[in-house]
Structure formats: structure tokens, C-alpha cells
C-alpha positions as CSV (number, residue, x, y, z in Angstrom):
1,X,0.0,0.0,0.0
2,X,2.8,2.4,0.5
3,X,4.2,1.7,-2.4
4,X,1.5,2.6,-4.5
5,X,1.1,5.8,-2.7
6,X,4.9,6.7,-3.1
7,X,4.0,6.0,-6.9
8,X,0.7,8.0,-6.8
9,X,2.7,11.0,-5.2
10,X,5.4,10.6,-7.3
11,X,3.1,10.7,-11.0
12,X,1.6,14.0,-9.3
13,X,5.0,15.7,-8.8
14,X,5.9,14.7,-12.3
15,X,2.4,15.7,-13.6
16,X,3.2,19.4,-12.2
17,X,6.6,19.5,-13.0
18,X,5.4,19.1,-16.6
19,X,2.2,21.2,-16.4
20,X,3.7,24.7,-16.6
21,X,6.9,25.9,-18.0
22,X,8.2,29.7,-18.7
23,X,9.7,31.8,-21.2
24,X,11.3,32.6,-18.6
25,X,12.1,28.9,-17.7
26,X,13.8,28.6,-21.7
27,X,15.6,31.6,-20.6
28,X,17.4,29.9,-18.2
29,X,17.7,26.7,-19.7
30,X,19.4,28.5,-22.8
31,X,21.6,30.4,-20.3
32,X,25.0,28.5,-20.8
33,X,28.7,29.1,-22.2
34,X,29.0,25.3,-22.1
35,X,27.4,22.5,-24.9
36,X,23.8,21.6,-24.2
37,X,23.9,18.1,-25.4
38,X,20.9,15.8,-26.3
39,X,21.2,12.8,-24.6
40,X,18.2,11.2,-25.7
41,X,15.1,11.4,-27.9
42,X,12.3,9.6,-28.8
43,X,13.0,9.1,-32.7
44,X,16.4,7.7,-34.7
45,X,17.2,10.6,-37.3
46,X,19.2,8.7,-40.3
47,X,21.2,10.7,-42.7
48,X,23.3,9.9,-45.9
49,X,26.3,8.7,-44.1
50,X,24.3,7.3,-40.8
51,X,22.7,8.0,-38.0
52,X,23.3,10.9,-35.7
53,X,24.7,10.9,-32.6
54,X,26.7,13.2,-30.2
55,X,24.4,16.3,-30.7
56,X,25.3,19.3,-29.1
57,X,24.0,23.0,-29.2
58,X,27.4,25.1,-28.8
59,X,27.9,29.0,-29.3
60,X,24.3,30.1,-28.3
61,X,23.7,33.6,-28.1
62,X,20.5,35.1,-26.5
63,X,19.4,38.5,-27.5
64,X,16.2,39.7,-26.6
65,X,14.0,36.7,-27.6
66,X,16.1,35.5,-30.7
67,X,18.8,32.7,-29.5
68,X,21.1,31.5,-32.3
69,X,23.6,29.0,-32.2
70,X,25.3,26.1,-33.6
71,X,24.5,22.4,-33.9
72,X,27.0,19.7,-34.0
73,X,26.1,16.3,-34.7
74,X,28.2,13.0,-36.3
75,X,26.5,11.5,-38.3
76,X,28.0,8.0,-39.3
77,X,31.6,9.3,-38.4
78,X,31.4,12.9,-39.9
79,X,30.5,15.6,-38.2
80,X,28.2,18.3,-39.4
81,X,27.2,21.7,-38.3
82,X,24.4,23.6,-38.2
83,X,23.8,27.5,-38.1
84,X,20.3,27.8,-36.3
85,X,18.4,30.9,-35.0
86,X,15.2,30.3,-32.4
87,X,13.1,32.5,-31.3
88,X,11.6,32.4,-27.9
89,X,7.9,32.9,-26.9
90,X,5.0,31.4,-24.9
91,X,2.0,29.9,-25.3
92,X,-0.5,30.7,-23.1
93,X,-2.9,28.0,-24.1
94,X,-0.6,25.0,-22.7
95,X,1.2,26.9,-20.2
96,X,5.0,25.9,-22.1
97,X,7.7,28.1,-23.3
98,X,8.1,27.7,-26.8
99,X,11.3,28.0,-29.0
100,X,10.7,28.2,-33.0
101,X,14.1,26.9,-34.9
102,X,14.8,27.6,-37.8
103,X,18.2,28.3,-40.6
104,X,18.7,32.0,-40.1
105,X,17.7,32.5,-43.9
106,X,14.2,30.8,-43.0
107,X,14.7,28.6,-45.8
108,X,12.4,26.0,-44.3
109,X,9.4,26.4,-41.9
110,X,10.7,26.7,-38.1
111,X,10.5,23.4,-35.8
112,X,8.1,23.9,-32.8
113,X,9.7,23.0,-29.7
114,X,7.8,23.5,-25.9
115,X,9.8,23.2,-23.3
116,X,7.7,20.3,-21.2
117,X,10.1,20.2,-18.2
118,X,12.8,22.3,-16.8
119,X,15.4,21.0,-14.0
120,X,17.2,23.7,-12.8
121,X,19.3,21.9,-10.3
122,X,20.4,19.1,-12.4
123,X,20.3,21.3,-16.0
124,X,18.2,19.5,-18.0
125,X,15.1,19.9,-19.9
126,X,12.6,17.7,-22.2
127,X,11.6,19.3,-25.5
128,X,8.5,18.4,-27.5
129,X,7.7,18.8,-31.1
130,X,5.6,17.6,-33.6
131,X,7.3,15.8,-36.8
132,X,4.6,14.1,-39.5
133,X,1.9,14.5,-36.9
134,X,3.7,12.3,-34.0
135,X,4.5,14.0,-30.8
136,X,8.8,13.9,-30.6
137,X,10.4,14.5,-27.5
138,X,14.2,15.2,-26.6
139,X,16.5,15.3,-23.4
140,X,18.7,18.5,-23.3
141,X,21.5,18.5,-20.5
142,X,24.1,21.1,-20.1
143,X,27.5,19.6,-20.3
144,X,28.3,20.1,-16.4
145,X,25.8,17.3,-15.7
146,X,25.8,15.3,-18.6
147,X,28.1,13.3,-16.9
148,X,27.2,13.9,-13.1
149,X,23.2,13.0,-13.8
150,X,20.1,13.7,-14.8
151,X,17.8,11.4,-13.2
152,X,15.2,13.9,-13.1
153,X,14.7,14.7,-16.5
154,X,15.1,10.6,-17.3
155,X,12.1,9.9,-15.0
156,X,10.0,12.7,-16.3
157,X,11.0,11.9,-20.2
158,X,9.8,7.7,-19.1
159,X,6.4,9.5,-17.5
160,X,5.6,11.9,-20.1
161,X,6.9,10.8,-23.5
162,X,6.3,7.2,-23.6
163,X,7.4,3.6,-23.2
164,X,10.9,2.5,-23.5
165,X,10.4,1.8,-27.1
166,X,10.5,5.3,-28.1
167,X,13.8,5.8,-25.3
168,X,17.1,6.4,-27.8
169,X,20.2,7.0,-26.9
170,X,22.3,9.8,-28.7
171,X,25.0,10.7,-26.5
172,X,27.6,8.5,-25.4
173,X,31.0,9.7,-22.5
174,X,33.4,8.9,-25.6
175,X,31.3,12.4,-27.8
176,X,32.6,14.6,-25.1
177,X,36.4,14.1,-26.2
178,X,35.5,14.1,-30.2
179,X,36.9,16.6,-32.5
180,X,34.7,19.4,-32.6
181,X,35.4,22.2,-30.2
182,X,34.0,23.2,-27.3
């Protein structure tokens, strides 16, 4: 009986963790000098050369509500870079902080991303978008904790996004010495 209650107790923290997140709460998650690395997601993305792993957002630069940075990713074993400009707002109807990402030419239409969850102890947050009308989802950790932990956000990602069928790893300890600089 007590364990159910622990679990009952423990889906209602996660329930409001999740329920409400900021602009301000993007704000902060974006606030870093270091790499915010994605650790995992719920999709595989394959490219010509093979699938990408050891994604990073590096060189970000927040000015007013327009954040533009770079993305690094191998994919196979070459790595690629990104130029990518988001811009930062809310929506009031979900209660989420919202960042729209997009080339800095707009050549395509920006991705969607809420923020679903922000940790600011362990610095880590779950991102949500739609791709081909299936809800995504994405762990983002700043590199301090990438390898200290980020239970938090694992739990929440297992509670909110899915089973672990949809749980894949991106990040392993050997992309933080790989050649692309920090």
C-alpha cells in the first residue's frame, strides 16, 4: 500500500513539474557558455552517411527573444554543423515556453519546440515537437551534468513521452572528447 502511494505522489510531482513551463524557464535553460547536449530522444534521425549521434548545441547567443547558435552532430563518423536561429515565446494556451528553430535564412518552416520540463538543479530539460503529426520528445543537458546525472529529467521523459520503445540514446561519455570544439 505504501508503495502505491509513493507512486501516486510521485506521477503527481511529475504531472506538475510538466504542467507549466516559462519563457522565462527557456531563458534559463538556454543560459549557458557550455554545450547543451541531447542525450536522448524519442526518434532515430538517419542521414546519408548514418545516424546521428553526439548532438550538441554550442555557441548560443541570447538577444532579446532570438537565441542562435550552432549544432554539431556525427552523423555515421562525420561531423556536421548547423547554423540555427530560435526565437523564444510562450503559449498561453498550454502553459510551455516555446522555442521556433529555424536556418537563419528561413529557408524551411521553423521546428516547434515546448519546453515540457525544466530541471534547474540538475540542468536538464525535455523538449517536445511535432514531426509528421507524431508527438517527438528530446533530453537536453548542459555539459556540467551530462556526466554527473540527470535522473530527473530521465524519469519525467519515461512518464511523459512514452514507453521505452520510443527511449534512444544519442550521447555516449566517448562524444565529449571528439573533435569538434568546445
Amino acid at each position: 500500500m505504501n508503495d502505491f502511494f509513493v507512486t501516486s505522489v510521485l506521477a503527481l510531482v511529475v504531472a506538475t513539474c510538466t504542467a507549466n513551463t516559462t519563457k522565462g524557464d527557456l531563458q534559463k535553460a538556454l543560459d549557458t557558455k557550455g554545450r547543451i547536449w541531447t542525450v536522448m530522444r524519442s526518434f532515430i534521425r538517419q542521414g546519408e552517411s548514418g545516424t546521428h549521434t553526439c548532438i550538441y548545441a554550442w555557441n548560443g547567443t541570447l538577444n532579446g527573444d532570438t537565441y542562435t547558435f550552432d549544432q554539431y552532430y556525427k552523423e555515421g563518423e562525420n561531423w556536421k554543423t548547423l547554423s540555427l536561429q530560435g526565437t523564444l515565446s510562450e503559449d498561453s494556451g498550454l502553459n510551455r515556453g516555446v522555442l521556433t528553430v529555424s536556418t537563419p535564412k528561413k529557408e524551411t518552416a521553423g521546428i516547434r519546440y515546448t519546453l515540457e520540463y525544466w530541471d534547474g538543479s540538475q540542468h536538464c530539460g525535455i523538449l517536445k515537437f511535432t514531426q509528421s503529426d507524431i508527438p517527438q520528445c528530446e533530453v537536453h543537458v548542459w555539459e556540467d551534468h551530462v556526466s554527473s546525472g540527470y535522473e530527473n529529467c530521465e524519469r519525467v521523459y519515461e512518464e511523459y513521452c512514452g514507453l521505452s520503445t520510443h527511449k534512444h540514446t544519442v550521447y555516449n561519455a566517448g562524444c565529449l572528447n571528439q573533435g569538434q570544439p568546445r
